[in-house]
N, C-alpha and C positions, 0 to 999 in steps of 0.2 A: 881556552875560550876567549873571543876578542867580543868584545861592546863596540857594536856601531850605533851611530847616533843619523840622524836625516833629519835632516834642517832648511826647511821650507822656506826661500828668499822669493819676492815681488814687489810689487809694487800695489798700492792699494788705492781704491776708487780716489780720484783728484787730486792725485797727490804725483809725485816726480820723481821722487829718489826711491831707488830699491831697498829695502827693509826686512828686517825676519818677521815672519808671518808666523810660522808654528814650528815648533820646536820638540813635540811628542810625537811623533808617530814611531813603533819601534820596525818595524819593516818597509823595504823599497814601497812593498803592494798597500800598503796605510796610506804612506806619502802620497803617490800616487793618484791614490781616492780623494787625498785632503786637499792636494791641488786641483782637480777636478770640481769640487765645491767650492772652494775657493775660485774657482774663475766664473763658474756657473753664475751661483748665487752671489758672494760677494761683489764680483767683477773688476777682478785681482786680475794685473796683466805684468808680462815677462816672470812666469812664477818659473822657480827654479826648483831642484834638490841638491841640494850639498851632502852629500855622504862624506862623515869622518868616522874612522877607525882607528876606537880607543885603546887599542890594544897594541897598536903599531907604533913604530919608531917617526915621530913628526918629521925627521928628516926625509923619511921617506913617501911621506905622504904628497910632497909636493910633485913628485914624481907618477902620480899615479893617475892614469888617462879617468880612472874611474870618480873621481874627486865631485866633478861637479857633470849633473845628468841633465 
């Protein structure tokens, strides 16, 4: 069984530089709602998800189209 993690990057109201915003969500479909509120409500912009797969060999992870969504 592998642990993936989604790790919510953007940027947040007045500010410039991209940042981690949230760091719990255990599934794609979480993430996805939390960026959602997060642009809604907050008005979080360039928000991203980084999926890392803790289970996998980091070498290979740089390789994976799936990395960053």
């Amino acid at each position: 069984m592998t642990h993936t993690e989604y790790i919510i990057w953007g940027v947040k109201p007045n500010e410039t530089e991209e940042e981690i915003l949230y760091t719990k969500a255990t599934t794609m479909d979480q993430a996805k709602k939390v960026i959602e509120l997060l642009e809604l409500v907050h008005k979080c912009t360039g928000t991203r998800i980084q999926t890392l797969d803790l289970g996998a060999c980091p070498s290979q992870q740089w390789n994976n189209k799936n990395l960053i969504n």
